[in-house]
N, C-alpha and C positions, 0 to 999 in steps of 0.2 A: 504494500500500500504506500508505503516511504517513497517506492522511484517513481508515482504519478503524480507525488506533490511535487517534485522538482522538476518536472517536465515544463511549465509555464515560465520558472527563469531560466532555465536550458535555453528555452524560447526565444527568452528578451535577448540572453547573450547572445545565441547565433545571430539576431537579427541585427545586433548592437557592432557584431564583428562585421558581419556582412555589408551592411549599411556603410562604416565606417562614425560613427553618427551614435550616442547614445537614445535608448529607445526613450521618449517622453507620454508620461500618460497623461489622456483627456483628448487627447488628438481623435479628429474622425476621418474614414475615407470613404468615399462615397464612389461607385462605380458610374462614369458616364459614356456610354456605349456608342455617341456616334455627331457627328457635329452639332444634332438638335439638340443634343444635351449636352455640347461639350461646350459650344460659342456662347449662350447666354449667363451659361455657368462662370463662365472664363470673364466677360467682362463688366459680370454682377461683381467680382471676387476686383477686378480692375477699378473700377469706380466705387469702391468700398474700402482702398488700399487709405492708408492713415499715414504709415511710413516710408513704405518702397513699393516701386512695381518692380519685378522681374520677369519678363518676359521673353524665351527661348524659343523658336519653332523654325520648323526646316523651310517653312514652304508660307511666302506671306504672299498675296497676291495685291496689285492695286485693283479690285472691285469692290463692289458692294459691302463684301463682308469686311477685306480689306479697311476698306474706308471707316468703315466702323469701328475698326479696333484705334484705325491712327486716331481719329475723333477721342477716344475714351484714352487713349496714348496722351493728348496734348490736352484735353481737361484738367489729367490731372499734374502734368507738368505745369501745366499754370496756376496750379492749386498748391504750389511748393513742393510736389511732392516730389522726389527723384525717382524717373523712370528709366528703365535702364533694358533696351531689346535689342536681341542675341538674333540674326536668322543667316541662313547656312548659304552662301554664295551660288553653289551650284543647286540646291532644291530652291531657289528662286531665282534661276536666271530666267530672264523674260517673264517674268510674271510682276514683277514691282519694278515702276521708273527710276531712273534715278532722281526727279522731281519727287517722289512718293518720300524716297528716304531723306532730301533735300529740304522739306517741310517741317517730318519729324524732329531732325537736327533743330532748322531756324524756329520752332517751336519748345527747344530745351528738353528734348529726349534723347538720353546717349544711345545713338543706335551703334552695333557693332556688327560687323561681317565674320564670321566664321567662316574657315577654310580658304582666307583669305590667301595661306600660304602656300594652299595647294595650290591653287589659282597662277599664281607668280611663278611657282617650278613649273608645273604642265603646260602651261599658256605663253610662260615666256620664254622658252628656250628655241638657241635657231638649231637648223634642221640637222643639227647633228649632237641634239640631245646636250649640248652646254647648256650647264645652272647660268642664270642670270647673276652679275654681280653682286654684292650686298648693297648697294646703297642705287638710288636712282639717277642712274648717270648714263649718258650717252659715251658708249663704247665699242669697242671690238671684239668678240670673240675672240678669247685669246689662243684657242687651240687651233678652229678653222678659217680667225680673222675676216671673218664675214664681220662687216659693218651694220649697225642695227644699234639701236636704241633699246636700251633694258629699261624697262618703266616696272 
């Protein structure tokens, strides 16, 4: 009967190791299964922030819904609050302008690109697979001296 009462902080501590993170109680989690539950949820939880917003997602689009989030984005940066959005370079290419994230900025949201560095190694090397320099400078390939601008 002794090793079924230790199974629930067995519990906490796998989760507490796993997590990296100790386990805190009073917390709830709540399952939402598909954008009609995820988006209203998302920026009831945004316009209700006090402190911070943090906001991470692969894929931000300029539409409708889009628009919506930047709206509840720059309310509450004008409400003092610091918001701070993370979105992944390549799951939104061609889906947000750069007027979209242009806004966010001149409105006081740090927006931040993820995968930025993939972006500069894959994207900017010349055709014989040379890294781009460290710094932004207009140079030469130094192995096949092809001329090219490293941006």
């Amino acid at each position: 009967m002794a090793d079924f009462e230790a199974l629930p902080r067995l519990g906490d501590q796998l989760f507490s190791r796993t997590a990296g993170a100790p386990l805190v109680r009073g917390n709830a989690v709540r399952l939402l299964r598909d954008a009609a539950e995820n988006y209203p949820a998302w920026l009831a939880a945004i316009r209700s922030a006090r402190r911070t917003v943090h906001f991470e997602n692969y894929i931000l689009h300029d539409d409708d819904v889009g628009q919506r989030f930047a709206t509840a984005f720059l309310e509450k940066a004008r409400d003092g609050v610091p918001v701070r959005v993370v979105y992944d370079w390549f799951g939104s290419l061609g889906k947000a302008s750069a007027g979209f994230w242009r806004r966010l900025r001149e409105g006081g949201v740090d927006v931040r690109c993820y995968s930025y560095w993939v972006r500069q190694v894959a994207f900017s090397r010349c055709r014989r697979g040379c890294p781009p320099p460290p710094s932004r400078t207009a140079s030469r390939c130094p192995r096949c001296a092809r001329g090219r601008s490293h941006d």
